[in-house]
Each structure stands twice: as structure tokens, then as C-alpha cells.
FIFITOR-687804 format. One record per residue: y, z, x of N, C-alpha, C, O in turn; residue in three letters. Coordinates in steps of 0.001 Angstrom, whole numbers, plus 524288, in hexadecimal, padded with zeros to 5 digits. Example, Ala and Ser with C-alpha at 12.3 -4.5 7.8 and 13.67 -1.06 7.14 Angstrom:
! FIFITOR-687804
ATOM     n_v     n_w     n_u    ca_v    ca_w    ca_u     c_v     c_w     c_u     o_v     o_w     o_u   residu
ATOM   7E9C6   81E78   83386   7EE6C   81E78   8300C   7F31C   81E78   83390   7F309   82111   8379C      Ala
ATOM   7F736   81BA8   83232   7FBDC   81BE4   83566   8001E   81EBE   83264   80472   81F67   83461      Ser
This chain:
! FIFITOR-687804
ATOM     n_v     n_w     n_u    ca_v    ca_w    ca_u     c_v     c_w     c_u     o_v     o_w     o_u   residu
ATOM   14C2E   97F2B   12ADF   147B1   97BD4   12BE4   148AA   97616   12A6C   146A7   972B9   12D36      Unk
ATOM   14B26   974DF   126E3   14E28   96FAA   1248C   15162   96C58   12A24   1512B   96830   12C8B      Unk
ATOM   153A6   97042   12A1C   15893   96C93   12F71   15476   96BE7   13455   154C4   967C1   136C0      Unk
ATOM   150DA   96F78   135E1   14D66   96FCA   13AB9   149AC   96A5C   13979   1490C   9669C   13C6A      Unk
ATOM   14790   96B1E   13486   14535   965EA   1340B   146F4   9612D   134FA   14507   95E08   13810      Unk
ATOM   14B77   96075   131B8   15007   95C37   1315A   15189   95AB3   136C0   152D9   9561C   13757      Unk
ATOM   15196   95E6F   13BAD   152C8   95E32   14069   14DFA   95C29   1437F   14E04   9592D   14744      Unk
ATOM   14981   95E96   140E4   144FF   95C3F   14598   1440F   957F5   14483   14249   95513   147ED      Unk
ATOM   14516   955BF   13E71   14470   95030   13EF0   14629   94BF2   13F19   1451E   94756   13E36      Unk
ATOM   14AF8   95024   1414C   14FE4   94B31   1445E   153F1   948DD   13FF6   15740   945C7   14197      Unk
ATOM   153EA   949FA   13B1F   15677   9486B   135DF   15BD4   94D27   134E9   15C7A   951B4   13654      Unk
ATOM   15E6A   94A08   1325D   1636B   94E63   130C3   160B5   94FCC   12B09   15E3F   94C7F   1288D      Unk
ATOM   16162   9547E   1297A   15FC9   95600   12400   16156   95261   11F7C   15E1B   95188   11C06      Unk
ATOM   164F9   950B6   11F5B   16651   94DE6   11B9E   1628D   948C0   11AB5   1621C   946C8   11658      Unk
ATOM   16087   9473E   11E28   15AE0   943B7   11F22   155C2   945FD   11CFF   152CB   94396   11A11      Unk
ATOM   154FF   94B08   11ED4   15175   94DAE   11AA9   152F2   94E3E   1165A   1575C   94DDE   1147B      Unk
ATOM   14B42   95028   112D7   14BFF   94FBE   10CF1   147E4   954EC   10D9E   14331   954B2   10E9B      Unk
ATOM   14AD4   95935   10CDC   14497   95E78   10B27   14363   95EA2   1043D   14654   95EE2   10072      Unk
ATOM   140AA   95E80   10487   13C5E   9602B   0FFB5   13BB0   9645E   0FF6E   13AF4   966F4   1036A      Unk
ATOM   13BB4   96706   0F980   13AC9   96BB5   0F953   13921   96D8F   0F31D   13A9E   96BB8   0EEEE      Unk
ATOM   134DA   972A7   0F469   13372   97294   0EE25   13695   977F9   0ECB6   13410   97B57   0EA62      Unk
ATOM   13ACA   978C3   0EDB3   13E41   97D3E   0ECFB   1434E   97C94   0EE54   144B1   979C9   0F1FD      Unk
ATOM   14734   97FE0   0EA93   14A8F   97F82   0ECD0   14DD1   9805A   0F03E   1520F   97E1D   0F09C      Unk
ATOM   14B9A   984BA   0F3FF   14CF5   98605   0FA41   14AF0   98201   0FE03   14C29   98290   102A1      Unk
ATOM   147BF   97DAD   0FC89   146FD   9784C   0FF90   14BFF   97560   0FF8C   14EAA   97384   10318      Unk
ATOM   14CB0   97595   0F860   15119   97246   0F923   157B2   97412   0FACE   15BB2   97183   0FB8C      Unk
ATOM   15611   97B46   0FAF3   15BBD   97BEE   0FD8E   15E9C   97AF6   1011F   16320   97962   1019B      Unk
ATOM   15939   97CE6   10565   156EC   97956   10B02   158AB   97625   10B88   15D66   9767F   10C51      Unk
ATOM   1564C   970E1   10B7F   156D5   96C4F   10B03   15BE2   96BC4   10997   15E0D   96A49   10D9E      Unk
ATOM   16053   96C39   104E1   164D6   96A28   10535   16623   96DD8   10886   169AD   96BEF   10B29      Unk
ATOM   1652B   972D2   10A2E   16919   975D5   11011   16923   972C3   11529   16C45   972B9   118CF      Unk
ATOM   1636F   96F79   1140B   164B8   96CF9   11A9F   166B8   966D2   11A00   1651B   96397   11D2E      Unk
ATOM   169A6   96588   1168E   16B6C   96066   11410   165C4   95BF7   113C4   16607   9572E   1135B      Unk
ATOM   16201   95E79   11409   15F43   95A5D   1121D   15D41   958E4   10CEC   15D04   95C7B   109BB      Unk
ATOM   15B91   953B9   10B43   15ABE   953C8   1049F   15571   95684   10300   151CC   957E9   105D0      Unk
ATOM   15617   956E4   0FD70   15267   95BA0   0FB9F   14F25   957FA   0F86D   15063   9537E   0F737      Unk
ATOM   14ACC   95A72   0F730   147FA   958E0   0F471   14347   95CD2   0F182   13FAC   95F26   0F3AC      Unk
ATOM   144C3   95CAB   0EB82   142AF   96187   0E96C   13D93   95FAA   0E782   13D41   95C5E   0E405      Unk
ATOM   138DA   9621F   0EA2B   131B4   95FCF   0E6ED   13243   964CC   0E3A2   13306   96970   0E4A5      Unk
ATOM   1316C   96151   0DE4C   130D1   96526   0DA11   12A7A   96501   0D77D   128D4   964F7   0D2F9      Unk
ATOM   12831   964F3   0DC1F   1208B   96572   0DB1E   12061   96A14   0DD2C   1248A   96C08   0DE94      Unk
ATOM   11BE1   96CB8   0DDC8   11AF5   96FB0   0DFDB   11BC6   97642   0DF16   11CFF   976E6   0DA7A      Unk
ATOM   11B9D   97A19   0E127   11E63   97F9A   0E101   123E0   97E82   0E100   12669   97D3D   0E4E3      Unk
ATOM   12682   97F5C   0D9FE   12C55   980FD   0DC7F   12DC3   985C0   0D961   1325A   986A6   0D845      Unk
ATOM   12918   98977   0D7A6   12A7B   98D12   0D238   12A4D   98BC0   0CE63   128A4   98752   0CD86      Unk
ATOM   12C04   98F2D   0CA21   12C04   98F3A   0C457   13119   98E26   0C49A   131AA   98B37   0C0D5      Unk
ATOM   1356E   98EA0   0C6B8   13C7E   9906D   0C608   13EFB   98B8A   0C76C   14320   98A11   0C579      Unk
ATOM   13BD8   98883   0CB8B   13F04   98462   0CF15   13EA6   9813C   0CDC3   13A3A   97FAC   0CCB3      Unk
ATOM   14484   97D11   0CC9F   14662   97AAB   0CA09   14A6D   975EF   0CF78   14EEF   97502   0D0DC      Unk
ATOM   1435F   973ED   0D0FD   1487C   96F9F   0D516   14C84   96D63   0D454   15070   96DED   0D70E      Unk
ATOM   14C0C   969F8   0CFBB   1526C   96751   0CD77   157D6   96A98   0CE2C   15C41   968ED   0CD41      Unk
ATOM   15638   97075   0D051   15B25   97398   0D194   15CC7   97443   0D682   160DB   97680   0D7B8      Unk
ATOM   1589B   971B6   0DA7C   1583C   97433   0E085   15E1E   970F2   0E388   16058   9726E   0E787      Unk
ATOM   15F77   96C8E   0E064   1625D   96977   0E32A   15F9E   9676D   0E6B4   16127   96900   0EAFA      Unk
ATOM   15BA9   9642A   0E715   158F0   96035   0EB48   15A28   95A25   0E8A8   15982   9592F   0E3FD      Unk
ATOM   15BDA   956AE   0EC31   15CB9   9504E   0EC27   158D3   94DF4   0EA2F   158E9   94977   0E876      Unk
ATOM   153BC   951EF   0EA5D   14F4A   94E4D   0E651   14AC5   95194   0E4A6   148FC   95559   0E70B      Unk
ATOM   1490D   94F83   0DFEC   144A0   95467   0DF3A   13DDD   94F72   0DE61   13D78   94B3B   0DC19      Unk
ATOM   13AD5   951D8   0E0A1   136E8   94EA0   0E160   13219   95250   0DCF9   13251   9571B   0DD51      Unk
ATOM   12E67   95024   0D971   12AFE   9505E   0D750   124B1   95102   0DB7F   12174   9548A   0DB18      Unk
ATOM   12494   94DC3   0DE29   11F74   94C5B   0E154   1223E   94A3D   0E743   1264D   947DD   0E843      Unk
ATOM   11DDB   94C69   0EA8F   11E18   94A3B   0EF81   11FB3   945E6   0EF75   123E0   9451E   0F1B7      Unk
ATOM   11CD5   9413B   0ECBA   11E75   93B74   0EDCB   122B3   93A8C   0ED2C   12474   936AD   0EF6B      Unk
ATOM   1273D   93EB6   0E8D4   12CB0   93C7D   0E7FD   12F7F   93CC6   0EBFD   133E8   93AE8   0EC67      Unk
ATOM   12C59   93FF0   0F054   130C3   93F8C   0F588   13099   939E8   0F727   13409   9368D   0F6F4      Unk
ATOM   12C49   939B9   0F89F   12D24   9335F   0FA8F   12FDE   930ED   0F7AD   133FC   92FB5   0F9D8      Unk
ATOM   12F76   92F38   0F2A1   13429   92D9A   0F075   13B43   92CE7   0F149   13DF0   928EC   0F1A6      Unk
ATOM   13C76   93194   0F15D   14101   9350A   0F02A   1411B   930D4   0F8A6   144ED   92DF9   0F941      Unk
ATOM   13E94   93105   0FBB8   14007   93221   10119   13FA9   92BC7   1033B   1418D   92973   106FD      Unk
ATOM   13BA2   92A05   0FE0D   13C6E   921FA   0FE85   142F8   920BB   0FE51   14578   91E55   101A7      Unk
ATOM   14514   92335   0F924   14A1D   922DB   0F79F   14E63   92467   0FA1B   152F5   923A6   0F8CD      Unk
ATOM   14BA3   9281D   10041   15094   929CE   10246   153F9   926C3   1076A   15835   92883   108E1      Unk
């Protein structure tokens, strides 16, 4: 679903950035070479420990995306 997206909107993955509040978002996401981005709000369990997922950035709040995407 990553590459199909990446394809309909005319971008090479590596241009995309998926977000994800798990770490099968972010497996995803680096499987289809695009950058990751781990939201550590929300549902992620008692166990899950984003700082381990390997994502290029980990975001607190919605607004830090914009941030993180001013800078990119």
C-alpha cells in the first residue's frame, strides 16, 4: 500500500515520509525506502518502546510534524 501510494502520487518513496504509531509502520515505511516517522502519542501499549523501532524521527505531537517537514 506504501509503493501504490508513493505511485499514485507520482513521488519516488524516498520523497515520502510515513508516520507511524507502531513498529510495523515503521517497518513498512523503511521496506518501501521511504522516511519514517515514529508518533509516540497515542495507542502504542504498555511494551512499546519507539526509540527501538529505528525511524529517522520520533514526534511527541502532531505539530512536531510540521516542524520536522519545515526542516526537510
Amino acid at each position: 500500500p506504501l509503493l501504490e501510494a508513493a505511485s499514485r502520487l507520482k513521488l519516488p518513496p524516498a520523497q515520502c515520509i510515513y508516520v507511524g504509531d507502531d513498529e510495523r509502520d515503521i517497518i513498512a515505511g523503511l521496506a518501501a525506502g521511504m522516511g519514517t516517522v515514529a508518533a509516540t502519542y497515542g495507542y502504542l501499549g504498555a511494551k512499546a518502546d519507539p526509540g527501538e523501532w529505528g525511524a529517522h524521527a520520533a514526534i511527541k505531537s502532531p505539530i512536531e510534524l510540521l516542524k520536522l517537514l519545515v526542516h526537510a
